[in-house]
N, C-alpha and C positions, 0 to 999 in steps of 0.2 A: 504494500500500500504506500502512496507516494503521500508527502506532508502537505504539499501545496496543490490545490486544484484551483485553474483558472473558468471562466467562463467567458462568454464570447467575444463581451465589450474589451477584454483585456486583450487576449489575440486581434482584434481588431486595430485597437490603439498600436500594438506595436508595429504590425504591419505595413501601418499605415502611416508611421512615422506620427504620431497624435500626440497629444499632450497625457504624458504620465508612458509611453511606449519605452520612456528608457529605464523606466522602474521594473517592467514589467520585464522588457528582456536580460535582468540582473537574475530573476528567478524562473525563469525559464528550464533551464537545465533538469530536468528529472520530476520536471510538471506534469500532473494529471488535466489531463479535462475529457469532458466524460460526454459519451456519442452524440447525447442529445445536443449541445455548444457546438460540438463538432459538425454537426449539421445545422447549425444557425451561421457557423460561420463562411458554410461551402454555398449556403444561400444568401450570402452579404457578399459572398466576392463572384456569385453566377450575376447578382443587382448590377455590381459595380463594371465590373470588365468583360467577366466569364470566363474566363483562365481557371480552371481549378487543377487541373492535371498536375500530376507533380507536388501539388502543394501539402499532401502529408507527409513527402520523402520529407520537405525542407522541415515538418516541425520534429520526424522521427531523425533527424539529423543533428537538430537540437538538444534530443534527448527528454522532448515530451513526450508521454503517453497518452492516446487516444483510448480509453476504456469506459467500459460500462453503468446505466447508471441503475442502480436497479432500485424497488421500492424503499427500503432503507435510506438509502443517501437520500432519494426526494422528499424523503418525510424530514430529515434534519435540514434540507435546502430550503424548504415551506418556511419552518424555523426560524430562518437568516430574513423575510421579506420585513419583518418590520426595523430590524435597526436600521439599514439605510436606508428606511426613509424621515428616519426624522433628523436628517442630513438632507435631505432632500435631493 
């Protein structure tokens, strides 16, 4: 099990060179993010350009893991929706 799981907005921002992308690719390295993200993000870059091919070598290159999300984590991910938002 990996410590750090990302979600989409984060692979987004780096990719994209965005604000907060250089934080993001500090922890990179041996990142989870889990199939559901992984398919928000091949549906943000089919919007954007359409180039996806290729584009998991670059994150399994990096040493993130693409894996599963199963009922468990979505029950503790539900969990997480109220503190950011009272950051808004």
């Amino acid at each position: 099990m990996r410590d750090l799981v990302l979600d989409a907005s984060a692979l987004l921002v780096f990719l994209h060179d965005e604000p907060g992308g250089q934080k993001v690719s500090q922890v990179l390295e041996g990142a989870l993010v889990s199939t559901v993200n992984w398919s928000a993000r091949l549906q943000k870059a089919l919007q954007r350009d359409g180039k996806i091919e290729g584009m998991q070598q670059e994150f399994v290159d990096l040493e993130v893991v693409v894996g599963l999300f199963p009922p468990r984590q979505a029950k503790i991910a539900a969990t997480f929706w109220p503190h950011p938002r009272k950051h808004g």
